[in-house]
C-alpha positions in Angstrom: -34.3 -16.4 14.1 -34.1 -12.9 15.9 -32.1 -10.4 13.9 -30.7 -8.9 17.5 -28.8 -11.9 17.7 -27.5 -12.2 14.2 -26.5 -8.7 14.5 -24.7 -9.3 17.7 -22.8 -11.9 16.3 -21.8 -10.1 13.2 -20.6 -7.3 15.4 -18.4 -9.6 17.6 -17.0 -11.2 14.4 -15.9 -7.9 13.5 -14.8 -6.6 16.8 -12.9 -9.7 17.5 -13.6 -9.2 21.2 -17.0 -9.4 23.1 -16.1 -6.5 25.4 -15.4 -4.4 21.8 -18.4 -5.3 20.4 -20.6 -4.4 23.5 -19.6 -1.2 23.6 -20.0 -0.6 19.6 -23.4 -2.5 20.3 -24.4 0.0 23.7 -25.0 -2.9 25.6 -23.4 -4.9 28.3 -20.9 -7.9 27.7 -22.9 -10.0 29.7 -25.6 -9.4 27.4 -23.2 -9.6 24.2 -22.5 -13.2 26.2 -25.7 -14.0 27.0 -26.6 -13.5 22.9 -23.8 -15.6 21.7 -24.8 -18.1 23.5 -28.3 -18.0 22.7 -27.4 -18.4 19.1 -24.9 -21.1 19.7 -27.6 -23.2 21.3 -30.1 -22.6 18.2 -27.3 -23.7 15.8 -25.5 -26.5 17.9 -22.4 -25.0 16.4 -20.0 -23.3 18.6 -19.6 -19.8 16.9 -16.2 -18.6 18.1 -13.2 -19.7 20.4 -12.7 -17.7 23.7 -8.9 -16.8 24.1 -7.3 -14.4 26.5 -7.4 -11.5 24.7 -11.0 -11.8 22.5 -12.3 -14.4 20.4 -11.2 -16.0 17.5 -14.2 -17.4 15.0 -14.5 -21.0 14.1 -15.0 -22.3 10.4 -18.9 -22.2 11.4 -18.3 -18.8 12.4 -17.0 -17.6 9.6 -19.3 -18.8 7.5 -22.0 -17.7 8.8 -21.0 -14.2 9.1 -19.7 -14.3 5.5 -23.7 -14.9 4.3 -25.1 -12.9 7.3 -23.2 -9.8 7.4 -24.2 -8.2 3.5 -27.4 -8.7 4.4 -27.8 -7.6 7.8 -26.1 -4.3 5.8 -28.9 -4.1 3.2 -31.4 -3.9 5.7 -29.9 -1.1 7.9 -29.3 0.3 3.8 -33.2 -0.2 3.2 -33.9 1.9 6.4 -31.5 4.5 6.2 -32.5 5.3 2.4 -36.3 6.0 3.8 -35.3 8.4 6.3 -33.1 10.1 3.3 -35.8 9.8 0.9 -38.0 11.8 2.9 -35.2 14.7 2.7 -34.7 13.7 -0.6 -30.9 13.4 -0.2 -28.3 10.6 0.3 -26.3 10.2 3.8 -22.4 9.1 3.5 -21.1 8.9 7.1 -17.6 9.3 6.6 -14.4 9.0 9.0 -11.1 9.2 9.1 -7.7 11.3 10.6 -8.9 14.7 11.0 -5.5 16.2 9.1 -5.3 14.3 6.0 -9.6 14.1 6.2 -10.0 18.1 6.4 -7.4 18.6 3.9 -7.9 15.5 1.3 -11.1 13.9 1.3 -13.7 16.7 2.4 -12.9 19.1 -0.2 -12.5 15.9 -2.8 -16.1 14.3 -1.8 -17.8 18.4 -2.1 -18.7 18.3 -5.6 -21.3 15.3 -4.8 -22.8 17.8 -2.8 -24.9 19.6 -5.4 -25.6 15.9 -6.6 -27.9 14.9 -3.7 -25.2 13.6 -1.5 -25.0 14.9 2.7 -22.2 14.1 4.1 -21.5 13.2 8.1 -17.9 13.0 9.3 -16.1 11.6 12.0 -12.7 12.8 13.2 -10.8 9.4 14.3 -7.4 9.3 15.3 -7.2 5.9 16.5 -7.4 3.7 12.9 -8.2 0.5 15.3 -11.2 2.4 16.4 -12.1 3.7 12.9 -12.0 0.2 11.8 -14.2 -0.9 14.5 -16.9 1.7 14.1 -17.2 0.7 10.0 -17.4 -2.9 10.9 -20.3 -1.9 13.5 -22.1 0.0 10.8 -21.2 3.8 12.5 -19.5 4.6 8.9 -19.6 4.1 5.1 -16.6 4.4 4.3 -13.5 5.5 5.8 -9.6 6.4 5.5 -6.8 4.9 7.7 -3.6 4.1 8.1 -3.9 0.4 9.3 -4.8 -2.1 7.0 -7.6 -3.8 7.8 -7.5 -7.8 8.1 -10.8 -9.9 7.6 -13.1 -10.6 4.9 -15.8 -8.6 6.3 -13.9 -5.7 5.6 -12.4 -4.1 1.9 -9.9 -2.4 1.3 -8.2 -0.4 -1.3 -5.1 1.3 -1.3 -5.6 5.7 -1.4 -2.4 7.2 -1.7 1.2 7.5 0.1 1.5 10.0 2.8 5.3 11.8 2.2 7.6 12.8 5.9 9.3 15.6 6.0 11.4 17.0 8.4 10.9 20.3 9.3 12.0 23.5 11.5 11.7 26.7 11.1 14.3 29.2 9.6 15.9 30.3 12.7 16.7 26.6 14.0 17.7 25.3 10.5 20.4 28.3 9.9 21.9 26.8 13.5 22.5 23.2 11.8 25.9 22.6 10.8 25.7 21.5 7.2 25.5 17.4 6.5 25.2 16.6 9.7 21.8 15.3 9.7 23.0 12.8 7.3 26.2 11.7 9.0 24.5 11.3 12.6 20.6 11.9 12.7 21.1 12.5 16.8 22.6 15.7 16.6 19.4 17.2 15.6 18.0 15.9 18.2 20.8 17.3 20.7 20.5 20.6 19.3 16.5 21.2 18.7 13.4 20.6 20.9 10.8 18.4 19.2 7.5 19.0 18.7 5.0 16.0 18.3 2.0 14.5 18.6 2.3 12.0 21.2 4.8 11.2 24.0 5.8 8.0 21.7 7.3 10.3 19.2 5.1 8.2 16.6 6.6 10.4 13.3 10.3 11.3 14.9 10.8 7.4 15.7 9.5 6.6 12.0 11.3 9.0 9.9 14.4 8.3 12.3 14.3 4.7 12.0 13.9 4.9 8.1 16.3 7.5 7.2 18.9 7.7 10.3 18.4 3.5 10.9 18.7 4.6 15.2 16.3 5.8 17.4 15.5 9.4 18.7 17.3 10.0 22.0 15.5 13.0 23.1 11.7 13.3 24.8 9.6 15.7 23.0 9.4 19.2 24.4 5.6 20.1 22.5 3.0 17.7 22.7 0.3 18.8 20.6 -2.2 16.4 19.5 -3.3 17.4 16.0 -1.1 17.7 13.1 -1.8 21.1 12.1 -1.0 22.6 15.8 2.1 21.2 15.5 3.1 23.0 12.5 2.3 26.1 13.9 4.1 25.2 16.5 6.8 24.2 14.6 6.8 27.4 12.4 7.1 29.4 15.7 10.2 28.4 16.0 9.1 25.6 19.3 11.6 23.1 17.4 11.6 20.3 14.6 8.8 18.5 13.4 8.2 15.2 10.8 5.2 16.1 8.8 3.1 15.4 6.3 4.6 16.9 2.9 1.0 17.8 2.1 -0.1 19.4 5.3 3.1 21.6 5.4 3.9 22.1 1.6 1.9 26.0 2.4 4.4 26.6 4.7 7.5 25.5 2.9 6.5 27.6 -0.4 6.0 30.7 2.0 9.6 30.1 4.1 7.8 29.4 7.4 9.3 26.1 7.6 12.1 24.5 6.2 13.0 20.9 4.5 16.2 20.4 7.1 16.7 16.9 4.9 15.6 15.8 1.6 16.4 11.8 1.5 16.7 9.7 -1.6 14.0 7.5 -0.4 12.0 9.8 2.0 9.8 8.0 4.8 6.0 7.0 3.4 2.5 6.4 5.2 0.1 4.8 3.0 -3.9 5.8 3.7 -6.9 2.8 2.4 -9.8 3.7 1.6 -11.9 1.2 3.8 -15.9 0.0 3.6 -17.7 -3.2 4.5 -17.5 -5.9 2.2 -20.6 -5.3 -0.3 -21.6 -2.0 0.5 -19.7 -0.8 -2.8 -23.2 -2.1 -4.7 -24.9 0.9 -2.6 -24.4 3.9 -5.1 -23.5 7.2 -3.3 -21.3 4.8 -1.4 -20.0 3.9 -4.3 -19.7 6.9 -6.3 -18.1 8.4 -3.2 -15.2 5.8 -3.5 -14.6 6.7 -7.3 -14.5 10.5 -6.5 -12.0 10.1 -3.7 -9.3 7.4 -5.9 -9.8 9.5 -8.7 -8.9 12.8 -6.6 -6.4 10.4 -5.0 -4.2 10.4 -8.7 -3.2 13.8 -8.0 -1.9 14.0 -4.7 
């Protein structure tokens, strides 16, 4: 049986979606099609059922991925290790957010460094997208946000991820005292916002968790990277919801302030995501231990 084709098919498994997996793959969906197919014919099994919005596998399917896919990754495994061996070092390709991965996991994985390991890292916002590329075989191991679904795919939860609401000291001295807690819109009313996105992805969370309404106001900085909009927000452009870890600096050194302090603050929880069986690689593995291990203290 042609390896292309078993590959293909693991990579649409993963994908869910021909049109996903063709671009993962570089290759055209006809082609993706035309593989499928191919392979269907040599098993006289259909392999997956076509909906409207990408494919759903069938018990044959599954199956067959479940014994294909580990090793299908073993043998991309036996030809990576001899390109490393011939540098005589270990390659971890690595994603995740670029925030919580700059601050968090680069600086935990460092110490394997000196140990023979070289790292690669990928900066991916999207966690659908950082998903996809692990199931394709473009990372080892990642961090996200999303919680991947599928046996193909393992997961293990990292750490939670504390909100905080933030401003700087000018715009916090204007707020009148308790009334964040008695109407959550007011702040809204009375501050611009700065986010990340025009959905207000970490206003409408921490609202809806701690206020239980929605944020009436658009935001008035867009900035699409955590870390510009602190400094944003510490310029005094308006409130922010952050990351308690990404703006903890800040708060010690009275750049920003905590403008609430909830009983039960809002909480974003990162896994630490590979392909199912890749843990039995070591510097895969021993990556994974360093990172949970660093994880207890954060």
């Amino acid at each position: 049986m042609d390896l292309a084709l078993l590959r293909t098919f693991v990579t649409v498994h993963r994908a869910g979606s021909f049109t996903r997996a063709a671009a993962l793959l570089g290759l055209s969906q006809p082609a993706v099609t035309s593989q499928i197919r191919t392979l269907e014919r040599q098993l006289g099994r259909p392999l997956f059922l076509r909906q409207a919005r990408g494919v759903t596998p069938t018990t044959v399917g599954d199956e067959l991925a479940h014994r294909a896919a580990p090793h299908l990754d073993a043998l991309v495994e036996i030809v990576e290790a001899g390109l490393d061996e011939e540098s005589g070092v270990r390659t971890l390709h690595l994603a995740g957010p670029p925030e919580f991965t700059s601050a968090r996991v680069l600086p935990a994985l460092a110490p394997l460094v000196s140990q023979g390991l070289a790292l690669r890292t990928s900066f991916t916002g999207n966690a659908e997208e950082t998903l996809e590329g692990l199931a394709a075989g473009h990372h080892d191991l990642a961090v996200t946000t999303a919680r991947p679904r599928g046996g193909l795919i393992a997961q293990t939860p990292l750490c939670d991820e504390e909100h905080v609401l933030v401003a700087s000291p000018r715009w916090a001295a204007r707020l009148e005292d308790g009334a964040l807690l008695r109407k959550g819109a007011v702040v809204l009313e009375q501050l611009p916002v700065v986010e990340v996105h025009e959905s207000l992805p970490f206003v409408s969370r921490y609202w809806a968790s701690v206020f239980d309404s929605r944020p009436p106001a658009a935001a008035a900085v867009i900035a699409p990277d955590l870390r510009a909009a602190l400094e944003s927000a510490a310029a005094g452009a308006g409130l922010a919801v952050l990351p308690r870890y990404l703006c903890l600096g800040a708060l010690e050194d009275g750049r920003l302030v905590a403008l609430l302090e909830p009983a039960v603050p809002p909480l974003r929880t990162y896994f630490l995501v590979v392909r199912t069986g890749t843990l039995a690689l070591p510097h895969i593995a021993r990556a994974h231990e360093e990172l949970l291990l660093a994880a207890a203290a954060w």
